[in-house]
N, C-alpha and C positions, 0 to 999 in steps of 0.2 A: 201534424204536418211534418213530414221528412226533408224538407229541403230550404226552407226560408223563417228568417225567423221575423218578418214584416210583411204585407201582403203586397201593400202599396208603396211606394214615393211616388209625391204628385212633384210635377213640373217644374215646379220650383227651389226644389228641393237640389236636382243635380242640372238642369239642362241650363244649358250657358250658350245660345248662337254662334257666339265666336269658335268654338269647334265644330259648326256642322259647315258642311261643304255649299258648293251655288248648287249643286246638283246634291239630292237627297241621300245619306248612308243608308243603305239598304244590310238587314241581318236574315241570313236562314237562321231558324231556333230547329236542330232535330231533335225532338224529346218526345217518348212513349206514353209518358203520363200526363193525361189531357190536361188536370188539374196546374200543374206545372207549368206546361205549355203556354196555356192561358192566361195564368199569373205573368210570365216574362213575356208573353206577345202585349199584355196591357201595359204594363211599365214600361218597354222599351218603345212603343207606338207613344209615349208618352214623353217620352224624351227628342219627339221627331222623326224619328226611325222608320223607314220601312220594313216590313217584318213579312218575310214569307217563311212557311212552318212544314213541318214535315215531322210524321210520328213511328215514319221504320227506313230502315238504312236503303230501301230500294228508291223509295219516294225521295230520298236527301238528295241521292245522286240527278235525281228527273227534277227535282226544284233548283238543283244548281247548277246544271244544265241548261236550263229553259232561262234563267234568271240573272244568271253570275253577280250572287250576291259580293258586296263588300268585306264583310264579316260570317262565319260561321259558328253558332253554338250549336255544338254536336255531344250528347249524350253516348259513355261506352256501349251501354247493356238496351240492345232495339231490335226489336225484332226482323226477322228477313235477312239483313246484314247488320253485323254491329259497326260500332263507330270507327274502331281499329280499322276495320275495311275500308268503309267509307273515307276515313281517313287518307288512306294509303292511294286508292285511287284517285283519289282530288289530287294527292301531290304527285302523281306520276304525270299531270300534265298541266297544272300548276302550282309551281313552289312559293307563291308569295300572297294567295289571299291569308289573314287569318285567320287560326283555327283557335278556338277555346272551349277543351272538353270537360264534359261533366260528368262526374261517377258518382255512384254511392258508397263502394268500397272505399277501405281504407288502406289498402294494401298499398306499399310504395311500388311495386312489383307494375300496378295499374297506371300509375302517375308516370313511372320512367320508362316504360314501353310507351303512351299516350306521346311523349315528348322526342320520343328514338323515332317515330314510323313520322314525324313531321308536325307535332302541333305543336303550337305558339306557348301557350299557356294550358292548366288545369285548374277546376274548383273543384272541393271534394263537400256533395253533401252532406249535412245541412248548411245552407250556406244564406249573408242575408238577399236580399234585393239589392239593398245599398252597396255592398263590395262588390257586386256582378254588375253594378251601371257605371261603377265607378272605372273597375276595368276595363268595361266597353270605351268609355271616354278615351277613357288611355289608350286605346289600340287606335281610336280613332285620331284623337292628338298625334301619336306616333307618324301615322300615315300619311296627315297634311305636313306634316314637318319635312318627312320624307320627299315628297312630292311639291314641295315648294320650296328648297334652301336654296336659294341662288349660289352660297357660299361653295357648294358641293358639285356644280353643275362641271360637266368636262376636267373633273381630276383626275388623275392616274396617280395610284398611290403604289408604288415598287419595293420591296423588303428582298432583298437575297433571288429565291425563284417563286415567289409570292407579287403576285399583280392583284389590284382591285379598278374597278372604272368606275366610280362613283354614276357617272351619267346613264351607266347600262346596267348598273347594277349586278355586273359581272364581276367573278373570281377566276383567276388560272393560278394555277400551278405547275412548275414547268413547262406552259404551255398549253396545258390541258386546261379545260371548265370544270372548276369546281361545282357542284351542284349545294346548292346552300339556302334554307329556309330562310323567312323573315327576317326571323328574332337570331339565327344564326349570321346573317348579314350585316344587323346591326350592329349584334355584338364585334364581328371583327371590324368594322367602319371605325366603333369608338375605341377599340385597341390601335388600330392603325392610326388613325390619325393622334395618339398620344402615346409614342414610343416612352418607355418608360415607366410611365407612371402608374401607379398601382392602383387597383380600384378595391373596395372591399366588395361584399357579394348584396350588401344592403345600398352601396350606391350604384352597381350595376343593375339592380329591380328597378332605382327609382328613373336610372338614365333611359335604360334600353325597355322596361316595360310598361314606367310611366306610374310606381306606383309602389308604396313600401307596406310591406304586411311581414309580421315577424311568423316563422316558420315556411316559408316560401325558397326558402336557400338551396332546396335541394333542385329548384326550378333552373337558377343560376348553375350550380354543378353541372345538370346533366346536359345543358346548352352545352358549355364550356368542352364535357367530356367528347362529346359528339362533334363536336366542331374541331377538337384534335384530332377527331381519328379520319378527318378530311383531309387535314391542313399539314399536320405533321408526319416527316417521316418515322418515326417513333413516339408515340404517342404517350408512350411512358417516361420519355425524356425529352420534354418537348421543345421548339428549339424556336418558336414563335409565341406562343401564348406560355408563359412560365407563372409558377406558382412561390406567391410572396408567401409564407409560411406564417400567420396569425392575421393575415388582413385580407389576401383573396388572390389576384390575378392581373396581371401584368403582360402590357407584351414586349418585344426585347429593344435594347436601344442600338443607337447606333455604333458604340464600340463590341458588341456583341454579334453585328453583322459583319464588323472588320475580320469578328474571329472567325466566322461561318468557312468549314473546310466543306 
C-alpha cells in the first residue's frame, strides 16, 4: 500500500461529538485510486461524516457544485482535470471552504504551488489514517470556532491602511478588498489581534491549523510568504507581518505604526 500505514480507526479512537456541528459535516474525498477512496470514505463515514466522492477533476467540480461540501480532500495527479485546476476554479468563486491536497510526489515544487493557487493544507503520501482524521478534526474545530466566538462578532481591527471586519470576514487595503483564503485570514486575525508578539512557526500550526507535526513548517512559510505579497507594499521589507529572526513571525506594534511614513 502507497498511502496509509493503518487501514482502519474505529470510532472510538478519534470521534469526539463535541465537534460535530446540529447539522452534519459533509467532505468531497476527489481521489483516482478506488482503493484509497474507499479506505477514507470508510474511516471518515466513521467519524460521522458525510462523504460525497469523486474520482477525476470533471466529476469534483459537478459533486461540489451539486453538493457544497464543508470540506474538500482533493488528490493532485486525476484524470480529466488535475487538482491544481479543480483547485483554482473552486477558489475563483469561493475562497473559504477548505481544501486539503493530497500528492504522491515529494517534490516541494507540488506542496508550494498546492498552497499559492489556494489550498489550506497538504499531505504527502504515504500517509496514516490517524494524522488525515486528526487533521480533518482540526479544520473542523477551526470552523466552529470560527463561526461561533461571540468575542469576534462586529470588530473592526485598523493598522495604518490595513482594515479587517472580523463580522464579514473582510480585508481592505487602502480601501480596496483584499482577497484572502482561510488559513490566510486566520493567520492575519491572530497577528492582528496581537500586535507585537511573536509566534514561532510550531505555535502558528498548532493556533491557526489546529495541530503540531514536525516538518510541516514550510506550510507556515508559504502562508505567510503569500499573505505578504497581498498585504504589503514590499514584500521584501515588510512593514505589517515582520520576521523575528530564530523564532518565526510577528506583526508590528503600535510604536511602529507611529513610525509608518
Amino acid at each position: 500500500m502507497i498511502y496509509c500505514c493503518q487501514d482502519r480507526i474505529f470510532e472510538s479512537e478519534i470521534y469526539n461529538p463535541f465537534y460535530m456541528s446540529h447539522e452534519q459535516n459533509s467532505i468531497l474525498i476527489v481521489e483516482d485510486n478506488k482503493d484509497l477512496l474507499n479506505l477514507l470514505k470508510i474511516n471518515l463515514s466513521d467519524q460521522g461524516y458525510e462523504i460525497f466522492t469523486a474520482q477525476d477533476g470533471i466529476a469534483a467540480l459537478d459533486m461540489y457544485h451539486n453538493h457544497r461540501p464543508n470540506l474538500i480532500i482533493l488528490d493532485i495527479m486525476l484524470p480529466k482535470m488535475d487538482g491544481f485546476d479543480v483547485c483554482k476554479s473552486i477558489r475563483k468563486e469561493n475562497r473559504a471552504v477548505p481544501i486539503l491536497m493530497l500528492t504522491a510526489k515529494a517534490e516541494e515544487v507540488d506542496k508550494v504551488l498546492g498552497l499559492e493557487i489556494g489550498a489550506d493544507d497538504y499531505m504527502t503520501k504515504p500517509f496514516s489514517i490517524r494524522e488525515l482524521l486528526a487533521r480533518v478534526k482540526a479544520i473542523f474545530r477551526r470552523m466552529h470556532v470560527n463561526a461561533n466566538g461571540e468575542d469576534d462578532e462586529n470588530k473592526v481591527l485598523e493598522f495604518d491602511n490595513l482594515v479587517l471586519d472580523t463580522a464579514k470576514r473582510k480585508v481592505t487595503l487602502n480601501g480596496e478588498t483584499v482577497e484572502l483564503t482561510s488559513k490566510e485570514y486566520d493567520l492575519l486575525l491572530l497577528f492582528f489581534s496581537n500586535p507585537g508578539k511573536a509566534y514561532s512557526r510550531e505555535e502558528l500550526l498548532n493556533t491557526v491549523w489546529g495541530y503540531s507535526y514536525e516538518g510541516y513548517s514550510h506550510t507556515v512559510n508559504s502562508h505567510i510568504n503569500r499573505l505578504r505579497s497581498k498585504i504589503e507594499e514590499d514584500a521584501s521589507d515588510p512593514h505589517y507581518i515582520r520576521t523575528v529572526w530564530g523564532v518565526g513571525y510577528r506583526f508590528a506594534d503600535s510604536e511602529e505604526q507611529k513610525n509608518y511614513a
